[in-house]
C-alpha positions in Angstrom: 0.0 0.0 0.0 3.1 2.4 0.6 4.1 2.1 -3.4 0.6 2.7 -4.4 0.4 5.8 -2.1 3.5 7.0 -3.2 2.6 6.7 -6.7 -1.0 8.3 -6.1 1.0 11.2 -4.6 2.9 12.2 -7.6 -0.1 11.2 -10.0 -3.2 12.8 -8.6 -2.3 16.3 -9.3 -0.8 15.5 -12.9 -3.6 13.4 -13.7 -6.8 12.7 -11.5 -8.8 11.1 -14.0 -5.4 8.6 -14.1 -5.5 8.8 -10.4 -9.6 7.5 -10.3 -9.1 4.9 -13.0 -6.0 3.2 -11.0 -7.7 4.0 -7.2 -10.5 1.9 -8.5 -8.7 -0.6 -9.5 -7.2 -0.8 -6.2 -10.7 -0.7 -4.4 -12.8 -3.3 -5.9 -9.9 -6.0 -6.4 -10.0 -8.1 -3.5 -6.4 -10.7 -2.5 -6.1 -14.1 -4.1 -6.7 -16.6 -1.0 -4.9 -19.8 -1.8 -7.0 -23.0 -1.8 -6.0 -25.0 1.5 -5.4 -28.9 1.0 -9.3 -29.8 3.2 -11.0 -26.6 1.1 -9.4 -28.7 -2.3 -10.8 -32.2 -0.8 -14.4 -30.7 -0.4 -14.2 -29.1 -3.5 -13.3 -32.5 -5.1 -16.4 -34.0 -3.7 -18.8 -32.1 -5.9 -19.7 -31.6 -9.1 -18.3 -28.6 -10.8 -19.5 -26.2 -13.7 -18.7 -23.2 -15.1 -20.9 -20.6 -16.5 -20.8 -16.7 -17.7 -21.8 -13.7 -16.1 -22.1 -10.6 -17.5 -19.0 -12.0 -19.7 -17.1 -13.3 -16.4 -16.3 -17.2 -16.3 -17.9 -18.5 -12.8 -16.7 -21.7 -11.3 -19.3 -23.5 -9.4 -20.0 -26.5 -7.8 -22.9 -28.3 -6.4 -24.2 -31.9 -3.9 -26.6 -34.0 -4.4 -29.9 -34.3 -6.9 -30.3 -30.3 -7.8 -32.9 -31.3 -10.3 -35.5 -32.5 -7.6 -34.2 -31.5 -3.7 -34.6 -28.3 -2.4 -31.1 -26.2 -3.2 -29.2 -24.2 -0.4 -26.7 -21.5 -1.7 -23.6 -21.2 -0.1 -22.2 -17.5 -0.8 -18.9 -16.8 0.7 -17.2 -13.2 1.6 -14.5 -10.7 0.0 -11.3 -12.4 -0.7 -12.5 -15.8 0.2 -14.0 -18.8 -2.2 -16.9 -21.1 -2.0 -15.4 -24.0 -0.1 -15.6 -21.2 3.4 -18.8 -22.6 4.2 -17.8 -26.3 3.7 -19.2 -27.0 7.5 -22.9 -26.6 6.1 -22.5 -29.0 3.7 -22.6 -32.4 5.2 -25.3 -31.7 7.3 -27.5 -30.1 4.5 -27.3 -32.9 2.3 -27.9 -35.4 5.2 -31.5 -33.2 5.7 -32.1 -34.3 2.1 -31.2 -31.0 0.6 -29.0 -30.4 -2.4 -26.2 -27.6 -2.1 -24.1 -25.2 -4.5 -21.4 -22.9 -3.9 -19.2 -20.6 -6.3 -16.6 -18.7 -6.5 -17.7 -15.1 -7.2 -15.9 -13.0 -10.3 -12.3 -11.7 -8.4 -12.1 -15.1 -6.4 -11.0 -18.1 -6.3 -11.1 -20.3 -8.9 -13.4 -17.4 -11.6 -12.3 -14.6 -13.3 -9.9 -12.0 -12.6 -10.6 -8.6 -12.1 -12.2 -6.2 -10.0 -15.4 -7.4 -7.5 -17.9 -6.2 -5.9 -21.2 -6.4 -3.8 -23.3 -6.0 -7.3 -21.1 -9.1 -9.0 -21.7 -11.2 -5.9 -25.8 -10.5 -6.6 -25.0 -10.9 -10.1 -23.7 -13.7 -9.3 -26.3 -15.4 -7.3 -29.1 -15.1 -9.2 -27.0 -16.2 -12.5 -25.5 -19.5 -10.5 -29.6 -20.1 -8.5 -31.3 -19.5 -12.6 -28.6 -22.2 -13.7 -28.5 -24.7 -10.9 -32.0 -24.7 -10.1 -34.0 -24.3 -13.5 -36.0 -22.0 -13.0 -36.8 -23.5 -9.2 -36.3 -20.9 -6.4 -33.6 -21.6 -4.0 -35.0 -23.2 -0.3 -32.2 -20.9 1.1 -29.1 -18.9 1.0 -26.2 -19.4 3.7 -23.8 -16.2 3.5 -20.8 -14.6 4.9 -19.6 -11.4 5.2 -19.9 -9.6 2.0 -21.9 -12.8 0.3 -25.0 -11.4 2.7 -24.8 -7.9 1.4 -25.1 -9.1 -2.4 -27.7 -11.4 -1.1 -29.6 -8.6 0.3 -29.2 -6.7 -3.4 -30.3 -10.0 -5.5 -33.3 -9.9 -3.1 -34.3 -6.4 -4.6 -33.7 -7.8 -7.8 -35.9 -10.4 -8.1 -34.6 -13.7 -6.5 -36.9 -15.4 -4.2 -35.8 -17.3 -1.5 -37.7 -19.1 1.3 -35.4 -18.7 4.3 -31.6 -16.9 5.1 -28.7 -17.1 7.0 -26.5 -14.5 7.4 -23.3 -14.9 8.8 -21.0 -11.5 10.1 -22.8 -9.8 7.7 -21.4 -6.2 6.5 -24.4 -3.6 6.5 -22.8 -0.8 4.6 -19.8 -2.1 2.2 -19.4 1.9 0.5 -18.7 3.0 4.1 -15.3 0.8 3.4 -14.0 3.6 1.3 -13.0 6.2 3.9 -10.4 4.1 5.5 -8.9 3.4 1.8 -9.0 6.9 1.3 -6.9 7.7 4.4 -4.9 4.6 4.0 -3.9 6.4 0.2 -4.4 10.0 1.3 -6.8 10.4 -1.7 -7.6 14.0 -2.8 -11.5 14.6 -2.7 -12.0 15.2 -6.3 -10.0 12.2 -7.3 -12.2 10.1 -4.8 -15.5 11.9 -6.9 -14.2 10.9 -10.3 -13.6 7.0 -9.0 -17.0 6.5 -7.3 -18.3 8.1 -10.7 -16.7 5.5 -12.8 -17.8 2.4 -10.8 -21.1 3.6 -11.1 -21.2 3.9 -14.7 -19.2 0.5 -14.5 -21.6 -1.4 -12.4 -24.4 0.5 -12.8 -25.6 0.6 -9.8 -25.7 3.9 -7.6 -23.4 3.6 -4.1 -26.3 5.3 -2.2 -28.5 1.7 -3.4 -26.0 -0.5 -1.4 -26.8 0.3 2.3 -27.9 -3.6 3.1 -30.3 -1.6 6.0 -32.0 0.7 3.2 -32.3 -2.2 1.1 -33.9 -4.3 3.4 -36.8 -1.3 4.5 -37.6 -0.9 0.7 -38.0 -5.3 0.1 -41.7 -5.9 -0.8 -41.1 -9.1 0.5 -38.5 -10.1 3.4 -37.8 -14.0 4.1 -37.2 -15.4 7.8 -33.9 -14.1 8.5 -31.6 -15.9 10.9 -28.4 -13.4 11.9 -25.0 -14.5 13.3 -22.3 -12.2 14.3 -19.7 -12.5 16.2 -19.1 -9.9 19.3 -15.3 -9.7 18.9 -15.2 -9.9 14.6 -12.0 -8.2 13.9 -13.6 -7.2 10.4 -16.8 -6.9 10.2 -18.1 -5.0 13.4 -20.9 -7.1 15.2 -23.4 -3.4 15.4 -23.8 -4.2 11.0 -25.2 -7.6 12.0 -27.7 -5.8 14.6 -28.5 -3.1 12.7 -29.4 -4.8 9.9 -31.5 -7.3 12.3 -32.9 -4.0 13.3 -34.0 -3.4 9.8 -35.8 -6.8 9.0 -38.8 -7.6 11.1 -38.8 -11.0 10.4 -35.2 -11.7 11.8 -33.2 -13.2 15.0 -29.6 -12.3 15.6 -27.5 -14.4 17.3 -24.5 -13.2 19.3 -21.5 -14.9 19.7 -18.4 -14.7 21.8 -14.7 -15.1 20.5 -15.2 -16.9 17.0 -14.4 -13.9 15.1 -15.2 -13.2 11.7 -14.3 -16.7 9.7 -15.0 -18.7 13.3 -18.7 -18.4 12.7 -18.6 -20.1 9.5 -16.9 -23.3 11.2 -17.8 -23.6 14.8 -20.4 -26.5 15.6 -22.8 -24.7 17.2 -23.2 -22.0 15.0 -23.8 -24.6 11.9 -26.0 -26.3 14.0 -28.2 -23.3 14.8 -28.0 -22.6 10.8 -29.2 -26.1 9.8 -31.9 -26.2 12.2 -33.4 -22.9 10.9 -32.5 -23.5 7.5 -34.4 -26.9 7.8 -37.1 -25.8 10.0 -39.8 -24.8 7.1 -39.1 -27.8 5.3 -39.9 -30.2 8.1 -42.8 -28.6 8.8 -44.1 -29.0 5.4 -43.2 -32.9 4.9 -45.1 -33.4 8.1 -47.9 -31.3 6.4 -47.5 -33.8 3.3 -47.6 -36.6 5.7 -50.6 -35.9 7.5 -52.5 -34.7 4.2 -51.5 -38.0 2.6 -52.4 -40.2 5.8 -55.7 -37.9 6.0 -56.3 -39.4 2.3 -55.6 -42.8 2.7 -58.1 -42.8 5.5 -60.7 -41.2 3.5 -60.1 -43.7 0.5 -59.6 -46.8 3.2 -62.2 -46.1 5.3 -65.0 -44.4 4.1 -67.8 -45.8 6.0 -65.8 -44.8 9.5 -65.7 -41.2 7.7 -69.1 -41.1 7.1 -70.2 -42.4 10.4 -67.5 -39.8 12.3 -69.9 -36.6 10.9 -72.8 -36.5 13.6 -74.1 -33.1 12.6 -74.8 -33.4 9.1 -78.2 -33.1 8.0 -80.6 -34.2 5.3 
């Protein structure tokens, strides 16, 4: 960051326009994470596919029978790759749910380049059309930055049944004032950048406030929040405030996991499964009893008839 600054010093009064075009740059590209030797085993488990968004190659993979189970989404963070929330997995597909995870544009295994909370909605509802055939995901486990384009695929359009929202960042523009003191970034230059990733992603900063988006949703799912007290980079108020901002939401606080620690710990993934889960269940035992309700109308229709003491001629 020194070289950068140092070069931004001698370039922002020459050239701001220069300046904005290389600051962006800077902004919205987020550090390679190299795969670990368990995240490469889990990945090696699934099936993967590739698809194109917006003219970006997306590397995917997904878990048991997409075509007919119920699909959970597994949306990982800034600098990070699908495999983060390999913990939910297991335990998903045990439930009799199918799962998918990516790697967002800027991550992982998909294209290089710039990222940000638009291409991780983008993103989402590309990889839920492709995976689930026109089908509507079940739910959507996220972290970190994953639950802020989450929140903008939900103005978009996609329609999910429940979410999980783990460390969650409520306002990812508010990120820019520490980058512009960490590159002691001149106020016009800082003008002319936020102009051209507008016009890039077009998609107005002021629209990305994950609170504001959440007031102006039509239709808000059950939302189940989990932040850590102590997160180191996400601070735990973005989780409450944005439980704050959707009525239908619980926020669960824990203690000393930190920011990726709620994305592995056993009790946090067991909270998430059993709300993830929860609707389900209760439908199958709707189906049950409608179906048993059937058979003993079919089976035993003279008991039926014989049970309704009130009718009358």
């Amino acid at each position: 960051m020194r070289f950068f600054r140092a070069v931004l010093r001698v370039l922002q009064p020459v050239s701001p326009a220069l300046a904005a075009w290389l600051a962006e740059r800077l902004f919205f590209t987020a550090p390679r994470r190299t795969l670990t030797p368990a995240a490469r085993d889990f990945l090696a488990t699934g099936q993967r596919f590739t698809l194109s968004v917006a003219g970006r190659r997306v590397v995917a993979w997904y878990w048991g029978d997409v075509r007919t189970a119920p699909i959970v989404y597994l949306s990982h963070g800034w600098a990070s790759r699908g495999s983060r929330l390999a913990a939910f997995a297991a335990p998903l597909l045990s439930s009799g749910y199918a799962v998918v995870t990516y790697d967002v544009p800027g991550n992982g295994a998909s294209a290089r380049g710039m990222t940000s909370m638009p291409d991780y909605a983008r993103t989402l509802l590309a990889v839920a059309a492709h995976a689930g055939e026109g089908r509507a995901p079940h739910a959507v486990i996220a972290h970190s930055m994953g639950c802020s384009g989450t929140a903008l695929a939900l103005s978009w359009g996609l329609e999910v049944e429940r979410l999980a929202f783990l460390a969650p960042a409520a306002d990812p523009p508010s990120w820019l004032g520490p980058f512009v003191r960490a590159l002691d970034l001149r106020a016009d230059v800082v003008d002319l950048m936020r102009a051209r990733s507008e016009r890039r992603l077009g998609v107005r900063w002021d629209d990305l406030h994950v609170c504001d988006i959440a007031r102006r949703l039509e239709r808000r799912p059950p939302l189940l929040i989990v932040h850590d007290r102590h997160d180191e980079t996400v601070a735990w108020s973005d989780g409450s405030a944005i439980a704050a901002a959707w009525p239908n939401s619980r926020l669960i606080s824990t203690e000393r996991l930190g920011h990726r620690g709620v994305t592995q710990d056993a009790n946090v993934v067991r909270h998430v499964i059993d709300f993830v889960t929860a609707d389900s269940l209760t439908r199958t035992s709707r189906r049950d009893s409608e179906s048993q309700r059937l058979e003993h109308e079919l089976f035993y229709r003279e008991e039926r008839v014989l049970s309704r003491p009130f009718l009358s001629a």
